[in-house]
C-alpha positions as CSV (number, residue, x, y, z in Angstrom):
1,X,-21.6,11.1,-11.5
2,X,-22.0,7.8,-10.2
3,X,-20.6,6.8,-7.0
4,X,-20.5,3.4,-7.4
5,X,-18.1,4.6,-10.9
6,X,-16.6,7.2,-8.8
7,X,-15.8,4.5,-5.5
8,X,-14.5,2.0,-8.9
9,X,-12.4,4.6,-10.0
10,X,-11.1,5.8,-6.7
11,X,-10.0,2.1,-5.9
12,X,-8.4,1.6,-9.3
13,X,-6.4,4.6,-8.8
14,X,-4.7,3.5,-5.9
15,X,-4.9,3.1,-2.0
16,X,-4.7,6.5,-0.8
17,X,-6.7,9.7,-1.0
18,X,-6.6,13.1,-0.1
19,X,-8.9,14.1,2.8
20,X,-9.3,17.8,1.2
21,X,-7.9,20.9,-0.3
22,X,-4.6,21.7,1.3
23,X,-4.1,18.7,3.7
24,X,-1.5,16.9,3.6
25,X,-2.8,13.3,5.6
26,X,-4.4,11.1,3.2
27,X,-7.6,8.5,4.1
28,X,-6.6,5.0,3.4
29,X,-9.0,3.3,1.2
30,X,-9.2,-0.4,0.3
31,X,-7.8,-2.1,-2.6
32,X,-11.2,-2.9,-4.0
33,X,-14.5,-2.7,-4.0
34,X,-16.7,-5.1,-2.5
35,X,-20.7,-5.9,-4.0
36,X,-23.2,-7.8,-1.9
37,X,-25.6,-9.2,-4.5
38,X,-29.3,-9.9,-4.1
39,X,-31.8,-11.9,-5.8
40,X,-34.5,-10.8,-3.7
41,X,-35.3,-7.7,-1.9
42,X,-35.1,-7.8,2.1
43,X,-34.6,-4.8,4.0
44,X,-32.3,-7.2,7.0
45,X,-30.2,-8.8,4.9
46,X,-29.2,-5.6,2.9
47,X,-28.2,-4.2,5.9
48,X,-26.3,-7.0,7.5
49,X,-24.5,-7.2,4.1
50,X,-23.8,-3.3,4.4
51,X,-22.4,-3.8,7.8
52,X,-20.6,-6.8,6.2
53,X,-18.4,-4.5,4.5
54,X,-20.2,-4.3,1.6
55,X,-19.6,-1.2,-0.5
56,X,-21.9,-1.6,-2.9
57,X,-25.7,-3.2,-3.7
58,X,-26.8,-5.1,-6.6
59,X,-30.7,-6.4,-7.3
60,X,-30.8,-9.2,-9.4
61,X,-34.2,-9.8,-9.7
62,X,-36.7,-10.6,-13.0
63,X,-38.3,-7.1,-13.0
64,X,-36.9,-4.6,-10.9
65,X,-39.4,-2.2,-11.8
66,X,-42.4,-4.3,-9.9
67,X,-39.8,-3.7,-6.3
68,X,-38.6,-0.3,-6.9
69,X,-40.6,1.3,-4.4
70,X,-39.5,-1.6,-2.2
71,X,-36.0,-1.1,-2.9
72,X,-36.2,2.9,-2.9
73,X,-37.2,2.2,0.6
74,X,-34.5,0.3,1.6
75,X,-32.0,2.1,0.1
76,X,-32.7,4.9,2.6
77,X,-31.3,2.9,5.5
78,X,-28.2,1.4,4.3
79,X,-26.4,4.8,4.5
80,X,-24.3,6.0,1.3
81,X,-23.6,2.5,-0.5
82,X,-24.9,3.1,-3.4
83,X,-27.4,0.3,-5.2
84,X,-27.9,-0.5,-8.8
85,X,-29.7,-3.3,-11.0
86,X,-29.6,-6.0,-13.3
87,X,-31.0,-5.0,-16.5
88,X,-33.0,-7.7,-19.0
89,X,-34.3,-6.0,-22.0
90,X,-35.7,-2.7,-20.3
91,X,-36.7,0.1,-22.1
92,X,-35.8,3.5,-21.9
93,X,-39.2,4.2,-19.8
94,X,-38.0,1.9,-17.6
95,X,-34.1,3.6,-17.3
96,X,-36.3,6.7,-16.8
97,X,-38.0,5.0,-13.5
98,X,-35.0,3.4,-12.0
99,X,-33.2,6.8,-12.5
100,X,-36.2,9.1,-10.7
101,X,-35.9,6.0,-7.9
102,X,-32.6,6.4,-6.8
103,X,-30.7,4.2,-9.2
104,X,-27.3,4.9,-9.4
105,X,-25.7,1.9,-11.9
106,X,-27.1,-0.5,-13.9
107,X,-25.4,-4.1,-15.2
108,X,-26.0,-5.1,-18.7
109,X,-25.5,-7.3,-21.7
110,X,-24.9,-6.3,-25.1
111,X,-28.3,-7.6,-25.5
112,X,-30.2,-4.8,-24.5
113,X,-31.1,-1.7,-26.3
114,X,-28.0,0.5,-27.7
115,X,-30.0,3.9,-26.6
116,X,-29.0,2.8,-23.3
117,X,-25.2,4.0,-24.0
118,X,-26.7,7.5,-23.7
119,X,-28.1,7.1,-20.5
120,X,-25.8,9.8,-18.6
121,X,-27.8,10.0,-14.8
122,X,-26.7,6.5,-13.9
123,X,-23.1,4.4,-14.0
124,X,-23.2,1.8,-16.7
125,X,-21.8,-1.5,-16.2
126,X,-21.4,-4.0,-19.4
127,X,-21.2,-7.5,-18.5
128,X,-18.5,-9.5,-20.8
129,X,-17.4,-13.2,-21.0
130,X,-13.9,-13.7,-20.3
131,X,-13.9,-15.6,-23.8
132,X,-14.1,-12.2,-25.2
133,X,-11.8,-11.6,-28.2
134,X,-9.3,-9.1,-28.6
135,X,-10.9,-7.4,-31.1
136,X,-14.6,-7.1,-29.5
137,X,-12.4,-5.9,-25.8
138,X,-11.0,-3.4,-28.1
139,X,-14.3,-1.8,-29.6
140,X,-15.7,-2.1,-25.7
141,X,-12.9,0.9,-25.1
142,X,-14.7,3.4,-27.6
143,X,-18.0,2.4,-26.1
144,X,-19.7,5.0,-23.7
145,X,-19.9,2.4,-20.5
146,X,-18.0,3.2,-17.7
147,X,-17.1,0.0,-16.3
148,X,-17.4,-4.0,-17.6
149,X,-18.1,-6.9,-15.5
150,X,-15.7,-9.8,-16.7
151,X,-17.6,-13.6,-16.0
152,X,-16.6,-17.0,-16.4
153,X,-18.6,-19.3,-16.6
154,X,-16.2,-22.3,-16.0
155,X,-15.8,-21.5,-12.2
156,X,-12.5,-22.9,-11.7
157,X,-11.9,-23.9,-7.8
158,X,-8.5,-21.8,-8.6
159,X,-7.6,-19.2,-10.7
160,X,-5.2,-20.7,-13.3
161,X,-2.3,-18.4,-15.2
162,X,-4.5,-18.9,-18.2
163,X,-7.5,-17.2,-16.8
164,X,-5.3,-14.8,-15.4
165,X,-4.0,-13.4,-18.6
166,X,-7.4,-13.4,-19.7
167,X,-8.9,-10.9,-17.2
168,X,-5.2,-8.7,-17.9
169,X,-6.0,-9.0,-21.6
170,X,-9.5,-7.5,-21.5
171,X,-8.7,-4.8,-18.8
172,X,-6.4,-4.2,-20.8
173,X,-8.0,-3.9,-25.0
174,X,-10.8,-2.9,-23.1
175,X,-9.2,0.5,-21.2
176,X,-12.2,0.4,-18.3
177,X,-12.9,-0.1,-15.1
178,X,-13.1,-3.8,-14.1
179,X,-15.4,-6.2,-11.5
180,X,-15.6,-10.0,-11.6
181,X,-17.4,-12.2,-9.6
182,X,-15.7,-13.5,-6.4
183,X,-13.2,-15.9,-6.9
184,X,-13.7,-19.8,-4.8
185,X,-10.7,-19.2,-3.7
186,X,-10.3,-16.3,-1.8
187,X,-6.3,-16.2,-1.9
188,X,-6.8,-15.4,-6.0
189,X,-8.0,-11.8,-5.3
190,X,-4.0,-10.8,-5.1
191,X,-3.3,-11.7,-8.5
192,X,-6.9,-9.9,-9.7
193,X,-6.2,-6.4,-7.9
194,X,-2.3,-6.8,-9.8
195,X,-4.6,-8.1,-13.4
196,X,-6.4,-4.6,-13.2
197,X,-9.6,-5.9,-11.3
198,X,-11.2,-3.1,-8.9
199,X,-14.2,-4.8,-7.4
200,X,-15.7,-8.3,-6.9
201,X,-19.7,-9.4,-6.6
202,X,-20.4,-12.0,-3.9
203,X,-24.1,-13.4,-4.2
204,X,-25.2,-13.3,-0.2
205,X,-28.1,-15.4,-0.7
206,X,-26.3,-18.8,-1.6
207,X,-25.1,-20.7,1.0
208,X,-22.0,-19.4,3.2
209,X,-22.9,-16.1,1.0
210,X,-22.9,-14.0,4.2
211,X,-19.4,-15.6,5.3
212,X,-18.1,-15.3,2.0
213,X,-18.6,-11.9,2.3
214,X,-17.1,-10.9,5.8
215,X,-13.8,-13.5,4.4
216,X,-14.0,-11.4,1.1
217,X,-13.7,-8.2,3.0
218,X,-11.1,-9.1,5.8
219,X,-9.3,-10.4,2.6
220,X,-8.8,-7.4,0.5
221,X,-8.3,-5.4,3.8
222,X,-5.1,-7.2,3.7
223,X,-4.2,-6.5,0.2
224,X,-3.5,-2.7,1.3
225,X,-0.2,-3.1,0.7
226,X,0.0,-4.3,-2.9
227,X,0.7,-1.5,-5.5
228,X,-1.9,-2.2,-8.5
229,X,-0.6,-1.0,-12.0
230,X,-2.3,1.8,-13.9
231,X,-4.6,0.6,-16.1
232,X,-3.5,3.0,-18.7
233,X,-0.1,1.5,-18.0
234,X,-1.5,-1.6,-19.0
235,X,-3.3,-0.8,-21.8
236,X,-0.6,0.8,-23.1
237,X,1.1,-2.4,-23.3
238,X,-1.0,-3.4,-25.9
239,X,-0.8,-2.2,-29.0
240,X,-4.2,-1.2,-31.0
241,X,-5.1,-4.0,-33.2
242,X,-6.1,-0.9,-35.9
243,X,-2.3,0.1,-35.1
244,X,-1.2,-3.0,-36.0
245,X,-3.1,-3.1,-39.2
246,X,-1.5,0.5,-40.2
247,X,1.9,-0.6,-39.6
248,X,1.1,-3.5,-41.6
249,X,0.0,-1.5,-44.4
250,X,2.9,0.6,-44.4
251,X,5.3,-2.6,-44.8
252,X,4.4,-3.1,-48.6
């Protein structure tokens, strides 16, 4: 399995974990997961982003596949964090070489090949627009990706109740795990980890990226204490939009 899916799912969950069969103290883990994106591939600042606090890698870059041994290289010095990719429209050749590098999730659109879904060795990641309708967030849930990564691409300098209830609308149709892009306003990742949000990406390479990133970590360090809900909780909150149609059906 993944471990960037696994480490998703672990923070989702909630804040503590077992250490191991039959032990009853528990090792504290944090509320969510933190990304350090790339747009280029440099061995120092991967690993001043890893000792950053971030838990995660993500290459950005035109063709991953013309870095890979690059990046295979580097991944061997930035510990356990596991790395993954932007996909464009790869092939499953491709999916084949990431996978035999060392690629352990891959981000993509609905724009690239649906033979992709079966791709089991590495943790898929659909990118979605918060814009996203009901009805699409609802057909994501029967969709074999493990996780979605919710954008917006209005940017707001702070996260309005509007927006809100649209990031707790599609974690919730949608049933999976959930990542956004780091909010401009740090004090909004509070109301994300209560909307059903489990990780945030912060590009390191634009300006203050690196600072970003320490704030973003001492940040959701301090969010230990807030409960998140269950996501199934939440989703069951929502009733199918196929229910609805039944019931519907039933009324004439």
């Amino acid at each position: 399995m993944s471990e960037f899916i696994k480490k998703l799912g672990q923070v989702s969950r909630g804040n503590e974990q077992p250490m191991g069969f039959g032990l009853r103290a528990k090792v504290r883990i944090a509320p969510m997961m933190l990304i350090a994106q790339f747009g280029s591939v440099d061995r120092n600042t991967v690993k001043q982003a890893i000792s950053g606090g971030a838990d995660a890698v993500l290459f950005d870059i035109e063709k991953p596949l013309s870095q890979i041994e690059m990046i295979s290289q580097i991944s061997g010095s930035i510990g356990k964090a596991p790395w993954g990719v932007r996909l464009g429209a790869n092939t499953s050749e491709d999916i084949d070489k990431l996978a035999d590098a060392g690629c352990d999730y891959v981000v993509m659109t609905a724009d690239v090949p649906a033979q992709l879904l079966i791709e089991d060795r590495m943790g898929k990641v659909l990118e979605t627009d918060i814009t996203l309708g009901d009805g699409l967030a609802e057909a994501v849930s029967q969709v074999s990706v493990d996780a979605i990564l919710i954008t917006d691409g209005d940017s707001l300098p702070t996260l309005t109740i509007g927006r809100l209830l649209d990031y707790q609308r599609i974690c919730a149709y949608s049933g999976k795990l959930a990542v956004v892009n780091v909010p401009q306003n740090l004090t909004d990742l509070d109301v994300l980890l209560e909307a059903g949000v489990g990780g945030v990406i912060v590009d390191v390479e634009v300006e203050r990226g690196s600072e970003i990133l320490s704030e973003a970590r001492e940040k959701i360090q301090s969010l230990s204490g807030h409960k998140k809900r269950e996501r199934e909780e939440n989703h069951a909150l929502l009733p199918r939009a196929s229910a609805m149609f039944e019931d519907d059906e039933e009324g004439f």
